[in-house]
DRENTOR-311087 format. One record per residue: y, x, z negated of N, C-alpha, C in turn; residue in three letters. Coordinates in steps of 0.001 Angstrom, whole numbers. Layout:
N
Y:X:Z:Y:X:Z:Y:X:Z:ALA $
...
This chain:
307
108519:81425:-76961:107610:81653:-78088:106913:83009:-77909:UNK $
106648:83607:-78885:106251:85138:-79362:104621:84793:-78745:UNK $
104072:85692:-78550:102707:85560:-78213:102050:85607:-79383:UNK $
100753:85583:-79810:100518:85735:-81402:99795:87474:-81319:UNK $
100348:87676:-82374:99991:89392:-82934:98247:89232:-82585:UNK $
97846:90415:-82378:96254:90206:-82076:95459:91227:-83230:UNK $
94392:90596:-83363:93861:90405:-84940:93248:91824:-84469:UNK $
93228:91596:-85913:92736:93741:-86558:91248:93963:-86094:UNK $
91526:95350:-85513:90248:95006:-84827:89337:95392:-86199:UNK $
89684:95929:-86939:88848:96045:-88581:89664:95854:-89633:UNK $
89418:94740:-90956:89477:94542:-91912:88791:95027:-93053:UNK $
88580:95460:-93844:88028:95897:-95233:88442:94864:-96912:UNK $
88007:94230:-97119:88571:93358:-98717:87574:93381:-99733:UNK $
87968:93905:-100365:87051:94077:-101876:86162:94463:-101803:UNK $
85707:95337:-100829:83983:95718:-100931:83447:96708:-101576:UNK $
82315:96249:-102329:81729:96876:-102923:80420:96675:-103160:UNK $
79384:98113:-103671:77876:97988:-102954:77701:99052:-104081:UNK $
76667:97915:-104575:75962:99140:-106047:74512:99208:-105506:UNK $
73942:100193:-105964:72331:100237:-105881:71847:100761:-107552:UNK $
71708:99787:-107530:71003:99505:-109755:72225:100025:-110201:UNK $
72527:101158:-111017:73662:101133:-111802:74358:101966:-111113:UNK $
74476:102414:-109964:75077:103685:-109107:75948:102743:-107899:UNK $
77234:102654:-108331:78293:101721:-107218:78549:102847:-106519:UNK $
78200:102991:-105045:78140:103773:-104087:79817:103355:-103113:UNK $
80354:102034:-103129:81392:101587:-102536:82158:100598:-103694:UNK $
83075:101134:-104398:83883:100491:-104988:85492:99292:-105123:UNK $
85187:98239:-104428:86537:97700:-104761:87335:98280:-103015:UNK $
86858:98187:-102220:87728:98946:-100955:88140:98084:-99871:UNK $
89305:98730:-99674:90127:98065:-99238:90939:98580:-98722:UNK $
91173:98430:-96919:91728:98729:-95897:91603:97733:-94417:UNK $
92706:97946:-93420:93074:97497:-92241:93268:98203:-90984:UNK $
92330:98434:-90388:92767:99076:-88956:93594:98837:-87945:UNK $
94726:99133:-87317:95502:98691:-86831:94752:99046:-85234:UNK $
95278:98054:-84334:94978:98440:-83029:95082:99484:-82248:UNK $
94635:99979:-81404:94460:101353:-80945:95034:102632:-81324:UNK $
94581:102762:-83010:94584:103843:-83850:93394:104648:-83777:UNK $
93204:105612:-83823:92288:106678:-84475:92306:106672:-85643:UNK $
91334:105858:-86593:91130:105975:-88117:90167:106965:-89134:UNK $
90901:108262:-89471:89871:109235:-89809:89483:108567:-90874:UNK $
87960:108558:-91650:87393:107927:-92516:87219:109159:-93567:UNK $
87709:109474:-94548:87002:110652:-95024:86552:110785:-96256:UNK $
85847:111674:-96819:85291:111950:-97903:84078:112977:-98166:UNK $
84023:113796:-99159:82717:114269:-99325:81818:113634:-98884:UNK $
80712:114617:-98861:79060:113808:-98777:78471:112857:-100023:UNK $
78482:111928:-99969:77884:110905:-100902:79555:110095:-101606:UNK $
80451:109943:-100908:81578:109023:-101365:81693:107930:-100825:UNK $
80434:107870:-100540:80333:106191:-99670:80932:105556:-98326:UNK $
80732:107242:-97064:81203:106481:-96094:80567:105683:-95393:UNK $
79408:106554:-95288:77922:105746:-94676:77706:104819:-95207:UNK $
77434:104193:-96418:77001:103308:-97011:78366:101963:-96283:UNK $
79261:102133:-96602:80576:101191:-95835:80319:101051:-94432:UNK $
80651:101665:-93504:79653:101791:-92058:78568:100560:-92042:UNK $
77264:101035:-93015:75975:100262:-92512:76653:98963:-93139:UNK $
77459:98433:-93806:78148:97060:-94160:78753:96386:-93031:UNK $
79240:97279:-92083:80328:96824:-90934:79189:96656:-89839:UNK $
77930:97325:-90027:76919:96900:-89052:75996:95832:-89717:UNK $
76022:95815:-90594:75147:94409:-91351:73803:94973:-91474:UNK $
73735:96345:-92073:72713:96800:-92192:72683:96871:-93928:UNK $
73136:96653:-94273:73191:96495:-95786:74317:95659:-96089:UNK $
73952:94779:-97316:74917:93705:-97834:75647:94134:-98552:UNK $
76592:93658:-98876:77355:93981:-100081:77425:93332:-101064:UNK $
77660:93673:-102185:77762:93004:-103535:78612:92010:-103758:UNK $
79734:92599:-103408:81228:91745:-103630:81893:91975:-102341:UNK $
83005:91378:-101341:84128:91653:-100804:83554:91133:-99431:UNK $
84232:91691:-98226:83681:91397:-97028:84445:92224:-96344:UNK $
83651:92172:-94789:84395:92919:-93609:84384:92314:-92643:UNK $
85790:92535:-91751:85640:91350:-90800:86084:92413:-89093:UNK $
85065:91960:-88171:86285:92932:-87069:86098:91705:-85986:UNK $
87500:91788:-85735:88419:90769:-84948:88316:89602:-85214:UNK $
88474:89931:-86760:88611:88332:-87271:86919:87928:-87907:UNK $
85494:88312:-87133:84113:87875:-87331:84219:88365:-88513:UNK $
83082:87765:-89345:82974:88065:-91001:81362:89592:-90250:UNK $
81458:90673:-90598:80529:91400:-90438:79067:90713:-90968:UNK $
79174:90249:-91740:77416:88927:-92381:77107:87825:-91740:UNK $
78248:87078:-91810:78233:85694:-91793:78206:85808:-89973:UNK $
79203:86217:-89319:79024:86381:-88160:78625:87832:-87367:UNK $
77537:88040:-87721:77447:89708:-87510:77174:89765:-86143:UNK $
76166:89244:-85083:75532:89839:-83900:77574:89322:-83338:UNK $
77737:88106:-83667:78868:88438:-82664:80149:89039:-83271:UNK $
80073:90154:-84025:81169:90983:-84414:80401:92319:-84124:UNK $
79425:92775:-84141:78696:94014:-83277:79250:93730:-81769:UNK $
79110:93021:-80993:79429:92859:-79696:80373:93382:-79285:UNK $
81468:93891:-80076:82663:93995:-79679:82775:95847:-80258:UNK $
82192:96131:-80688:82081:97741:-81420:80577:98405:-80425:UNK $
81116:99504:-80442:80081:100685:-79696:79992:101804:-81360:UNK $
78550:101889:-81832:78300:102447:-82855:77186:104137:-82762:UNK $
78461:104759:-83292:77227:106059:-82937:76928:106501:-84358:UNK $
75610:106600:-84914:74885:106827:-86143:75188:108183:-86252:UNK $
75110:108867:-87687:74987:110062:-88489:73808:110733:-88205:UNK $
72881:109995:-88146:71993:110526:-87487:71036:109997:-86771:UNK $
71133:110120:-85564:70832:109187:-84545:69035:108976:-84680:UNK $
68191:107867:-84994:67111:107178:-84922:66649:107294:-83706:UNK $
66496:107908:-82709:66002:107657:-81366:64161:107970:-81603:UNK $
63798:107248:-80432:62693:106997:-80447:61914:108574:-79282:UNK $
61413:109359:-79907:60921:110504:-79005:60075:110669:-78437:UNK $
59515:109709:-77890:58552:109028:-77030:59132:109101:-75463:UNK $
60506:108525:-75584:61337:107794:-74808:61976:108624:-73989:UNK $
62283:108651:-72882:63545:109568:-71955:65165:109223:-72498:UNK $
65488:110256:-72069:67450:109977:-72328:67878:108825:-71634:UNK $
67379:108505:-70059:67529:107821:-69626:67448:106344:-69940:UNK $
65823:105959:-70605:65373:104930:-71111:66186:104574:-72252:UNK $
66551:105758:-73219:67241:105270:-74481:68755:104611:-73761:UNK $
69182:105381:-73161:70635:104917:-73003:70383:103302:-72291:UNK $
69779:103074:-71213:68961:101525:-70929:68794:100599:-71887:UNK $
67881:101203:-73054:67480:100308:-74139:68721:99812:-74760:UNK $
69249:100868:-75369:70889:100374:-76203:71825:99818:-75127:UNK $
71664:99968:-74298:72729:99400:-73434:72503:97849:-73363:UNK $
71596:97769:-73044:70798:96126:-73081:71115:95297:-74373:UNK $
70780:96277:-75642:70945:95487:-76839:72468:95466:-77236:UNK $
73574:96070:-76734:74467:96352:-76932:75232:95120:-76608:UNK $
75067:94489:-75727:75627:93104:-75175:76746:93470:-74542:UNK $
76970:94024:-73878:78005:94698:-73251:78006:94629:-71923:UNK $
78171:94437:-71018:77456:95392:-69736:77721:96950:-69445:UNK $
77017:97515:-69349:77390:99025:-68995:77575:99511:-67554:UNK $
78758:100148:-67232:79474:100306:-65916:78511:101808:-65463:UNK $
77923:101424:-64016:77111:103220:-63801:78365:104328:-63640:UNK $
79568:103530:-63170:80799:105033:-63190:81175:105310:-64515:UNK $
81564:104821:-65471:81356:104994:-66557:80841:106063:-67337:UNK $
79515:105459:-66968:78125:105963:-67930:78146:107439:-66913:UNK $
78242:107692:-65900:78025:108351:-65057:79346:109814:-65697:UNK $
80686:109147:-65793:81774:110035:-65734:81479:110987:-67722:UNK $
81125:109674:-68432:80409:110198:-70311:79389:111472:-70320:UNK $
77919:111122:-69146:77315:112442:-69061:77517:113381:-68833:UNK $
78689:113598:-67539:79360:114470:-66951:79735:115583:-67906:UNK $
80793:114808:-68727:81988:115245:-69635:81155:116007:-70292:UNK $
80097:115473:-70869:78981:116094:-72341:77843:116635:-71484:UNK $
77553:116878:-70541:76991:118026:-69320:75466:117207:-69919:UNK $
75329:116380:-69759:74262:115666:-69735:73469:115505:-68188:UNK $
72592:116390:-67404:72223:116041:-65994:71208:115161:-66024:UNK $
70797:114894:-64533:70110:113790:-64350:68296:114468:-64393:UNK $
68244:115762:-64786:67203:116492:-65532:66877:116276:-66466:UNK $
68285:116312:-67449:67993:116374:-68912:67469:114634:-69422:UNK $
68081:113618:-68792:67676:112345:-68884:66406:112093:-68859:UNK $
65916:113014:-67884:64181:112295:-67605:63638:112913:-68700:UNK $
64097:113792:-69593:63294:114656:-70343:62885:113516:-71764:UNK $
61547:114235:-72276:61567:113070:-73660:62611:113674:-74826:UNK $
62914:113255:-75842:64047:112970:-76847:62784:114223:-77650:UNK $
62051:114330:-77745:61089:114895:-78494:61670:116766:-78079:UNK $
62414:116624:-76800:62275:118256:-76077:64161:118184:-76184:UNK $
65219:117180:-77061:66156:117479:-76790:66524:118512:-78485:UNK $
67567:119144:-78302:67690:119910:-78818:68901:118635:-80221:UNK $
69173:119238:-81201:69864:118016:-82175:71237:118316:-81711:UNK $
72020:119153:-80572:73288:119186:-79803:72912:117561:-78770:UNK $
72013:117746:-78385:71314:117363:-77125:71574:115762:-77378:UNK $
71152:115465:-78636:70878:114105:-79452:72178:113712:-79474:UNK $
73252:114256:-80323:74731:114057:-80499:74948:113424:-79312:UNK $
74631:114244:-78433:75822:113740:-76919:75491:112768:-76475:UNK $
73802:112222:-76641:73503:111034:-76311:73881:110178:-76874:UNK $
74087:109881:-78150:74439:109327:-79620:76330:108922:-78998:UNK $
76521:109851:-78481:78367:109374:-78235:78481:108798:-76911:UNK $
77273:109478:-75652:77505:108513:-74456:77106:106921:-74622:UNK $
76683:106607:-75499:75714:105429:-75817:76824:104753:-76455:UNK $
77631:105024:-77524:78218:104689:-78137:79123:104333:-77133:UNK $
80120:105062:-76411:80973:104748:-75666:80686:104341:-73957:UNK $
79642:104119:-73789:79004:103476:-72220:79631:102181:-72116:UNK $
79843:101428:-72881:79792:100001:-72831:81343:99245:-73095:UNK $
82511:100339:-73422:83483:100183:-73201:84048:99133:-74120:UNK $
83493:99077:-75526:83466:98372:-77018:85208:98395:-77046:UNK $
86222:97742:-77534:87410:97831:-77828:87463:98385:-79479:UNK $
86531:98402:-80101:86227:99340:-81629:85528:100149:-81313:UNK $
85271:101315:-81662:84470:102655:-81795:84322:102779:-83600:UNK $
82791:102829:-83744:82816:103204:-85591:81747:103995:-85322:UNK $
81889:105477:-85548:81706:107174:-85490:81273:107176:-86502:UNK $
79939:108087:-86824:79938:108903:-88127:79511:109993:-87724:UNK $
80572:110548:-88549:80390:111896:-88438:80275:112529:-87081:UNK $
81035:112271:-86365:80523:112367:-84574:80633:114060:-84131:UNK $
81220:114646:-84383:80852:116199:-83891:79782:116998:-84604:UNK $
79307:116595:-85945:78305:117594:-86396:77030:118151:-85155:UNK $
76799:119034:-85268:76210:119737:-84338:76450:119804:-83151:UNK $
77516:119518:-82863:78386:120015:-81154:78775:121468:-81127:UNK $
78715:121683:-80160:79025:123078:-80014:80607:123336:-79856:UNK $
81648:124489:-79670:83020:124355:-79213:83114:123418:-78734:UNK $
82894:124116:-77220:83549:123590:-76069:82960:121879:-76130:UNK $
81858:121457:-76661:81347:119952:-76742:82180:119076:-77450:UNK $
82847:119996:-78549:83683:119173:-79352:84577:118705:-78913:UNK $
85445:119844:-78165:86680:119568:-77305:87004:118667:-76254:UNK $
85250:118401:-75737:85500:117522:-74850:85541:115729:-75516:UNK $
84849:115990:-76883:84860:114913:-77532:86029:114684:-77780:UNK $
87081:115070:-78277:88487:115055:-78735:89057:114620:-77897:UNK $
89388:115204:-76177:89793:114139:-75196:89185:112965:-75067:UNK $
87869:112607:-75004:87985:111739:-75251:88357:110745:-75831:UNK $
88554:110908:-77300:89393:110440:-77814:90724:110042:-77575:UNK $
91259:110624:-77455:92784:110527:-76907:92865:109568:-75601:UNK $
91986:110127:-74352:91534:108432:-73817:91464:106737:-74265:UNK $
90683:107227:-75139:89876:106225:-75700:91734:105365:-76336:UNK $
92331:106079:-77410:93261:105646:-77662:94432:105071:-76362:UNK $
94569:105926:-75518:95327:105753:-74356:95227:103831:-73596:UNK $
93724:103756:-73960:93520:102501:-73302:93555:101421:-74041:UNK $
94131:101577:-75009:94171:100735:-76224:93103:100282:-77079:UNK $
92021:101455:-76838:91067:100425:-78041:91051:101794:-79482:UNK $
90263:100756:-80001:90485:101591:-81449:89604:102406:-81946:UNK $
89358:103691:-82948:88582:103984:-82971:88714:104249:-84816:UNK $
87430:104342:-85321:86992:104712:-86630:85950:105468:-87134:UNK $
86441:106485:-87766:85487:107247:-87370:85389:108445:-88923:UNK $
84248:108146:-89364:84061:109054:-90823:83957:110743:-90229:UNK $
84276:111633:-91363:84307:112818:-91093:84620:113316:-92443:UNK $
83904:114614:-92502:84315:115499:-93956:84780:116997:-93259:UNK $
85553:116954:-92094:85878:118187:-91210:87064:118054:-91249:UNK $
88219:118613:-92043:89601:118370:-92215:90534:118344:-90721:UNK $
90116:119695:-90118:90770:120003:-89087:90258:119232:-88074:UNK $
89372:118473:-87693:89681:117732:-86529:90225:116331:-86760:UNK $
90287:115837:-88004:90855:114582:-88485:92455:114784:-88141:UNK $
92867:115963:-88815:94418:116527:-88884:94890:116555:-87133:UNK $
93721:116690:-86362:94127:116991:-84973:94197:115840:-84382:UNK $
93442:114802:-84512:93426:113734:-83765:93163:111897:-84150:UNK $
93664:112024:-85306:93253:110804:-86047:95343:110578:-86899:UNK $
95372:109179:-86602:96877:108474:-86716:97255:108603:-88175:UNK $
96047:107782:-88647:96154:107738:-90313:94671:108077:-91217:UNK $
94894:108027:-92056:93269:108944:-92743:93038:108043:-94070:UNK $
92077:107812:-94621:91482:106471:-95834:90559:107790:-96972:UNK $
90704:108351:-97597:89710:108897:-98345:89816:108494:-99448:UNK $
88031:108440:-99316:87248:108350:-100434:86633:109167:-101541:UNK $
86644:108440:-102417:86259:109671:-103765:85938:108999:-104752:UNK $
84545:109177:-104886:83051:108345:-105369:83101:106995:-105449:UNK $
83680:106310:-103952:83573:105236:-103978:84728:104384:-103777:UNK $
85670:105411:-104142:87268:104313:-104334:87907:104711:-103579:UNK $
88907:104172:-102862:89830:104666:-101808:91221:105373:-102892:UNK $
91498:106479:-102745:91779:107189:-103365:93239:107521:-102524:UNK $
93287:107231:-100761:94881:107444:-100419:94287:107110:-99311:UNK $
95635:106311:-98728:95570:106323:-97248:96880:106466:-96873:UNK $
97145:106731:-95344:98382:107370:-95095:98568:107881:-93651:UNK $
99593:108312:-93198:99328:108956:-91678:99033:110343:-92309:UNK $
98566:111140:-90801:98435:112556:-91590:99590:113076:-91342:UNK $
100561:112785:-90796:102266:113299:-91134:102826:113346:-92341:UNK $
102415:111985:-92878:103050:111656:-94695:102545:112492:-95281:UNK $
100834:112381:-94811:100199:113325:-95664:100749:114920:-96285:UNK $
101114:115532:-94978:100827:116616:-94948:102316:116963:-95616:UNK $
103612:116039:-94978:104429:116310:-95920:104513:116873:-97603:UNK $
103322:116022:-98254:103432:116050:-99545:103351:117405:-100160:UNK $
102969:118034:-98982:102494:119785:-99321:103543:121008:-99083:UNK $
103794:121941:-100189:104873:122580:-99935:104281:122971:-98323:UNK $
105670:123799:-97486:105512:124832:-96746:105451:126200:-97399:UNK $
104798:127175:-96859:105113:128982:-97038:106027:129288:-96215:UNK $
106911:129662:-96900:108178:130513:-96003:107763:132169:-96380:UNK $
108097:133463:-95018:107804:134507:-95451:109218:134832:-94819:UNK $
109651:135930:-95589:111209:136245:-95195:110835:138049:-95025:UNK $
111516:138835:-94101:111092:140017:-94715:113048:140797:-93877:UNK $
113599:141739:-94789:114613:142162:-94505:114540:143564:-94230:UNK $
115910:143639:-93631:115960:144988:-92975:116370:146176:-94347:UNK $
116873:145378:-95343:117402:146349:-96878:116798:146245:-97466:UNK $
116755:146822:-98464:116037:146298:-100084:117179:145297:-100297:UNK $
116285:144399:-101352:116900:143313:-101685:116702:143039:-103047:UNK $
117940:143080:-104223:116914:142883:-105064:116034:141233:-105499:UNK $
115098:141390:-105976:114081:140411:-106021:114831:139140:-107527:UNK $
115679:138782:-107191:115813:137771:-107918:115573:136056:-107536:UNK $
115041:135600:-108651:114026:134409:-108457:115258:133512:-108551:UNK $
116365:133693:-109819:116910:132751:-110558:117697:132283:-109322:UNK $
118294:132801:-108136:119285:132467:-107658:118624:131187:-106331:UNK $
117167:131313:-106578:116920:130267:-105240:116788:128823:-105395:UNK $
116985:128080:-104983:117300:126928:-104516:115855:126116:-105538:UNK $
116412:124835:-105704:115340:123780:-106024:114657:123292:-105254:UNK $
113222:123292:-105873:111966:123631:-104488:111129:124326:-104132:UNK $
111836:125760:-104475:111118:127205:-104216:110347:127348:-105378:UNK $
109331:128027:-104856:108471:128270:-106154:107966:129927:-105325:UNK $
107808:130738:-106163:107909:132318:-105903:106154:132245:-105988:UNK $
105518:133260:-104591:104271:133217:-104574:104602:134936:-104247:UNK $
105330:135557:-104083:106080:137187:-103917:106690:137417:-103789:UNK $
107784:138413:-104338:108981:139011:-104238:108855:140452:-103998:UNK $
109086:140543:-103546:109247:142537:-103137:110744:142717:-102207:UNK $
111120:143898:-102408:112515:144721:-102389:112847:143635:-100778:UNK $
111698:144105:-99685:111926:143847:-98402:111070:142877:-98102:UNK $
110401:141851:-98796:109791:140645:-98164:109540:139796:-99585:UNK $
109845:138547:-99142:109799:137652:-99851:108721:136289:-99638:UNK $
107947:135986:-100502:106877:135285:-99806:107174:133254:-101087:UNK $
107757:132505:-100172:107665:131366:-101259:107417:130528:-100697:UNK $
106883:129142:-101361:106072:128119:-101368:107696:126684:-101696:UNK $
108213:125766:-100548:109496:125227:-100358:108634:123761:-100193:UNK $
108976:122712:-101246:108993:121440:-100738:110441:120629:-101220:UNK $
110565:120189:-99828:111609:119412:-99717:112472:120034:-98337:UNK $
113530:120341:-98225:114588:120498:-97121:114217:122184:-97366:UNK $
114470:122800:-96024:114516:124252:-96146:115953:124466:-96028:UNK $
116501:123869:-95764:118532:124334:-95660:118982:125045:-96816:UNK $
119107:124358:-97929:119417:125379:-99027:119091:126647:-99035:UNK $
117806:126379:-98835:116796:128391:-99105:117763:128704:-97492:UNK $
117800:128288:-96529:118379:128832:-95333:119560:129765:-95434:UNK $
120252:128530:-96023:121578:129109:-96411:121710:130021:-97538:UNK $
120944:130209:-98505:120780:131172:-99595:120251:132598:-98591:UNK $
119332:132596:-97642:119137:133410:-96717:119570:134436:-96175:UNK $
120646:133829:-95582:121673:134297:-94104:122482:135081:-94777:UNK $
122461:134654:-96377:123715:135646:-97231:122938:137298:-97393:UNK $
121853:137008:-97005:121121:138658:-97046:120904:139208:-95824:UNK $
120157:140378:-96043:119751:141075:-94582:118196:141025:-93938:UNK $
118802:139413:-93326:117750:138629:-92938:117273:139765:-91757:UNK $
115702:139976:-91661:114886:140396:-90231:113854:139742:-89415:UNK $
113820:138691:-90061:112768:137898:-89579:111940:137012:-90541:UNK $
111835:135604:-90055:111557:134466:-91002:110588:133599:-90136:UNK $
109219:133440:-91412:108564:132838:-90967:108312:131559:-91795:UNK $
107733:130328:-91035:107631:129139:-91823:105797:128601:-91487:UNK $
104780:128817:-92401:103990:128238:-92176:103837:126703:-93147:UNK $
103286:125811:-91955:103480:123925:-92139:102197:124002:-92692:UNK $
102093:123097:-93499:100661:123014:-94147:100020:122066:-93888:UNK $
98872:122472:-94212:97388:121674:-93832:96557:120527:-94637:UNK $
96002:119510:-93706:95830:118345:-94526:95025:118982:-95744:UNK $
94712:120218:-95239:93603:120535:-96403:94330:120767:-98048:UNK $
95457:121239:-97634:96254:121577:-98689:96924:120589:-99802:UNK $
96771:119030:-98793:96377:118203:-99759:95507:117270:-100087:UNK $
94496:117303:-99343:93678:116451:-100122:92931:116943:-100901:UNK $
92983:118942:-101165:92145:119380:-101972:92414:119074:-103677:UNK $
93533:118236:-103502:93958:117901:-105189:93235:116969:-105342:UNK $
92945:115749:-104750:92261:114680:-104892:90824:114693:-105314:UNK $
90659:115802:-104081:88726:116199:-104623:88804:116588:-106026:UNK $
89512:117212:-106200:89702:117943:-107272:89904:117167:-108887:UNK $
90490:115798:-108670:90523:115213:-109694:92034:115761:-109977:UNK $
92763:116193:-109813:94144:116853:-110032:94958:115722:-109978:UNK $
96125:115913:-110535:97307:114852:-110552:97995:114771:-109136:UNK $
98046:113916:-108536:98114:113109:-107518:99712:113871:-107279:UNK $
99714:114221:-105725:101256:114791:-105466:102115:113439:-105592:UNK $
């Protein structure tokens, strides 16, 4: 006998969350698969946050439900938090308090136990010293806050991670170290979810991507499919003049420049044809730039007809 498949560590069904006549989360609906990186995305105000504080039971919803590992996020909320490490948009800390004390406090309420090698190897990574801990939250800088906001989140070794917005105000090199982590984090099989309106680090390190757009889930997908949907730029440039005829290229091509000795076009689908239409000239060098998630989800923002 098969062992049984093990339940999602996040569900999404019908949810939706109006405030008076303004539906902030419409009708949504998605499944996290196990130790995925789930980029969450959308403009500012498309209702990622608002979905988030639902999965923490910080706001109800109107219609639908959310469930992770099976717990209804309402009905069974403290024990479906138990199992998720949550780092806020903008972290609430109390500035009274030391780094030290905060990470204590949440750790405690977290229900977790928190490992000191662990917690120890998270500060490291995010150059958090045992200086900066004693200091009050009042003297940390809003870089300073972030890193606490993600060691906290990930101290306790949650098999869900639900992120918002987790690099805003990191610096480079802070980000980068956030990103391995990630890839860790995936490595060990747990899952992570995580909102963002930063194309390029979603495109870098997230499996499949859910965006939103005022409310409605508008596509989800890997960002491979994704990015497929978007022509490539091919740049061709020859050693002759050539003359610049459009009519003879292949289905697909769409002409973004023609000149005697370089040719600049925009190819979706197979590049072989244009290849082979190519080689019949006096090829000098060919370039292929792959395109960017940005290149398509800017139709969506856009209200544009759907690739």
């Amino acid at each position: 006998m098969e062992p049984p498949a093990p339940r999602s560590p996040l569900v999404i069904e019908h949810l939706t969350k109006r405030y008076g006549r303004l539906t902030a989360v419409d009708d949504l609906g998605l499944a996290v698969a196990p130790g995925e990186i789930f980029g969450f995305l959308g403009l500012n105000g498309a209702g990622k946050t608002t979905t988030i504080r639902v999965l923490l039971d910080l706001l109800r919803p109107n219609a639908g439900r959310a469930r992770i590992f099976g717990l209804d996020c309402q009905r069974q909320g403290r024990a479906a938090r138990a199992h998720l490490g949550y780092q806020p948009g903008e972290p609430g800390f109390y500035d009274d308090m030391t780094g030290a004390e905060t990470l204590d406090l949440l750790g405690r309420l977290g229900r977790r136990p928190v490992e000191p090698a662990r917690q120890r190897r998270l500060l490291d990574r995010f150059e958090l010293s045992a200086a900066h801990l004693r200091r009050r939250l009042r003297e940390f800088s809003t870089g300073m806050k972030r890193k606490l906001a993600i060691v906290q989140a990930f101290q306790g070794g949650a098999p869900l991670l639900v992120l918002d917005e987790p690099t805003e105000g990191l610096d480079p090199l802070m980000q980068e170290a956030f990103y391995d982590l990630l890839v860790e984090t995936r490595r060990s099989g747990r899952t992570v979810f995580m909102s963002s309106h930063v194309l390029s680090e979603v495109e870098r390190v997230c499996d499949r991507i859910g965006l939103l757009r005022a409310g409605r889930l508008a596509l989800v997908s890997t960002v491979g499919d994704v990015k497929r949907l978007a022509p490539r730029r091919v740049h061709a440039r020859f050693d002759a003049d050539v003359a610049p005829d459009a009519t003879g290229l292949p289905a697909g091509c769409s002409v973004v420049g023609l000149e005697p000795r370089a040719w600049t076009l925009d190819v979706e689908g197979p590049l072989g044809p244009l290849l082979h239409r190519l080689t019949r000239l006096p090829l000098a060098d060919l370039q292929v730039e792959e395109p960017h998630l940005e290149d398509v989800l800017v139709r969506y923002y856009r209200n544009e007809e759907t690739p």
